[in-house]
C-alpha positions in Angstrom: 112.7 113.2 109.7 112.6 115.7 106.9 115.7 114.3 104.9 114.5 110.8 105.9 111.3 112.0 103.6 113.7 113.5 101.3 115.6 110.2 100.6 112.2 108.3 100.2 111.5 110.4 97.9 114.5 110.6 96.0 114.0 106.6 96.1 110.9 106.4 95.1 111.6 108.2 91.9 114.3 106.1 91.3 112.1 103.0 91.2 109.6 104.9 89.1 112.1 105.4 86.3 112.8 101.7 86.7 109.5 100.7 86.6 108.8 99.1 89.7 105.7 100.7 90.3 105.3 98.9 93.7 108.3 99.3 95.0 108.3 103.1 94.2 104.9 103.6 95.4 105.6 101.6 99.0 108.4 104.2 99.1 105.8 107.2 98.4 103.7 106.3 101.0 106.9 106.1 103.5 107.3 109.5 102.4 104.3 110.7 102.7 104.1 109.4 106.4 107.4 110.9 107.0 106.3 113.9 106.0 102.9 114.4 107.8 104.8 114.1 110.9 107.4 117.5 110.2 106.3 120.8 109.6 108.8 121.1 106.3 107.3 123.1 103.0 110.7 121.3 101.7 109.3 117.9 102.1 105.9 118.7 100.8 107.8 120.5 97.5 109.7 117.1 97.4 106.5 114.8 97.6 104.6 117.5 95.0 107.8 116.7 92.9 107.1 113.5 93.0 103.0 113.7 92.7 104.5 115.2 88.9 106.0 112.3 88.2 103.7 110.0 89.0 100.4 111.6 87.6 101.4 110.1 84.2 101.3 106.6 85.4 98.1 106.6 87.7 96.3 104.2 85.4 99.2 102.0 85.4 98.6 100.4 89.0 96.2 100.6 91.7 99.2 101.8 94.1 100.8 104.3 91.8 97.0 106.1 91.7 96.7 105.3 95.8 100.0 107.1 95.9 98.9 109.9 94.1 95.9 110.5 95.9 97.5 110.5 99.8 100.0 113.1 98.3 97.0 114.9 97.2 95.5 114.7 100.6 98.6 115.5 102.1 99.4 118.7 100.6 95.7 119.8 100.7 95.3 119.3 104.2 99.3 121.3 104.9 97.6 124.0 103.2 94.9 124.5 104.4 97.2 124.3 107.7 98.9 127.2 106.8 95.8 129.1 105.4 94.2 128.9 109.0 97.4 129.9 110.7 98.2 132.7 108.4 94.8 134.4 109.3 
């Protein structure tokens, strides 16, 4: 599961820097799906990776800023996860 993430990701990027910002963000939220069901810091570095890249173009399309945001929620929520473990 975790390098199924890691190819979405690695795909989704791709389609970012070919600017099909639908296609790339379809792939983002397979990732990000992928990656809330592992327990990987690998995969959320990956998707925070990605979240870097695609900050620039969240006014660019509705799905680009949806994508954004679920990695946001994502990486909040693992966290916070890991903040209530560690204590």
């Amino acid at each position: 599961m975790r390098s199924r993430c890691f190819v979405q990701t690695d795909l989704a990027t791709a389609h970012l820097v070919s600017r099909d910002l639908e296609r790339a963000a379809s792939l983002g939220r397979d990732a990000v799906r992928t990656a809330g069901q592992v327990s990987s810091t690998r995969a959320l570095d990956r998707l925070r990776t990605l979240q870097r890249q695609v900050r620039p173009l969240r006014s660019s399309s509705p799905d680009v800023r949806e994508l954004d945001d679920r990695i946001t929620d994502l990486t909040r929520t693992s966290t916070r996860r890991d903040e209530d473990i560690a204590t």
